[in-house]
Structures are given as C-alpha cells and as structure tokens.
N, C-alpha and C positions, 0 to 999 in steps of 0.2 A: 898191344894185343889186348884183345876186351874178351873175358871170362864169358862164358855161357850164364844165362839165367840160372842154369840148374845147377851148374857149380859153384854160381857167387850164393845163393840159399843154401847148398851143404854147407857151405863154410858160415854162415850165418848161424843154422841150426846146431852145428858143432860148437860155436864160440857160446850159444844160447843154451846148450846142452852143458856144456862143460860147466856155467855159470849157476846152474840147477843145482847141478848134483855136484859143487865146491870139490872141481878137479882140473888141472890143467888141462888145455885143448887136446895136448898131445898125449896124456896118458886118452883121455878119452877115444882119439882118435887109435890108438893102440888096441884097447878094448872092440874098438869096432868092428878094428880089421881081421881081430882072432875069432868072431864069434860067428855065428853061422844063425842061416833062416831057414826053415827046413833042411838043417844038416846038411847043405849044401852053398848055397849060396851067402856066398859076405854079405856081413849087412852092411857095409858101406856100399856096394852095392844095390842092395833093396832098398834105401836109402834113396839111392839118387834115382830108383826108378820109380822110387813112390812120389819124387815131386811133384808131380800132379795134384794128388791126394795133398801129402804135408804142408802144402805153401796155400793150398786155399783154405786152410781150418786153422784152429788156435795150436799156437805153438808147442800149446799143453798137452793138447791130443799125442802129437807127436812123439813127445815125452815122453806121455802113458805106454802107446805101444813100443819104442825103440826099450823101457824098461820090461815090457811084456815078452817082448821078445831075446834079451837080455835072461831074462829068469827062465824062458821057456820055451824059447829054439823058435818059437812062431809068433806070427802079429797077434792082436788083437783080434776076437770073430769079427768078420766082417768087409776086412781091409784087405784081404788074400786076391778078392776078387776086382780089385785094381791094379795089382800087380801087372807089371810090366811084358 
C-alpha cells in the first residue's frame, strides 16, 4: 500500500517539527491534535490541507506558522487564504 503525497509530507514535517523544537514525534503529534485553528478546526488537519502551501516553501515558514498558530489559535496573516 503507498501513502498519499500529502500524508508521506505530514509525517515528514512532523519528524522535521519534532526535531526543531527537541520533542519526540508523538508528544508533538499529541500537541497537534489538542490544538485548534480558528477554535475549531484540528491543526492536524489544517496541516494536511495546507500542503499545498507547506511543501512548496522552506520548511521554516512552516514552523513559523504551526508555532503562530500554537501560541494564537490562527496562521500567520496571509496563509488563511489558502486554506482548504
């Protein structure tokens, strides 16, 4: 069975996230799934429907917003309007 592009990149960004911010995958993965983006939606969700966005820019950007949104319930300005 072969993984979706968009799933083998979360798991990339997650192993790449975790290694950022010196935390195992799965606490990270934990944190993701408690947190919300506009108070509503998972960001492990907003996540996999921003690979569009995420997988064509530096890994970094990514980082910046998933902590932006982390500290303050929404993306970075700017990023809303690719959402899924």
């Amino acid at each position: 069975m072969r993984l979706s592009k968009e799933f083998e990149f979360f798991i990339y960004l997650l192993q790449k996230y975790a290694t950022y911010k010196q935390m195992p995958a799965n606490k990270v993965l934990e944190l993701w799934n408690i947190s919300r983006v506009f108070e509503s939606q998972r960001l492990t969700d907003f996540i996999q429907d921003m690979y569009w966005v995420y997988h064509t820019e530096r890994i970094e950007n990514a980082f910046m917003d998933i902590d932006h949104i982390l500290e303050y319930g929404v993306p970075l300005e700017g990023l809303g309007e690719f959402e899924c």
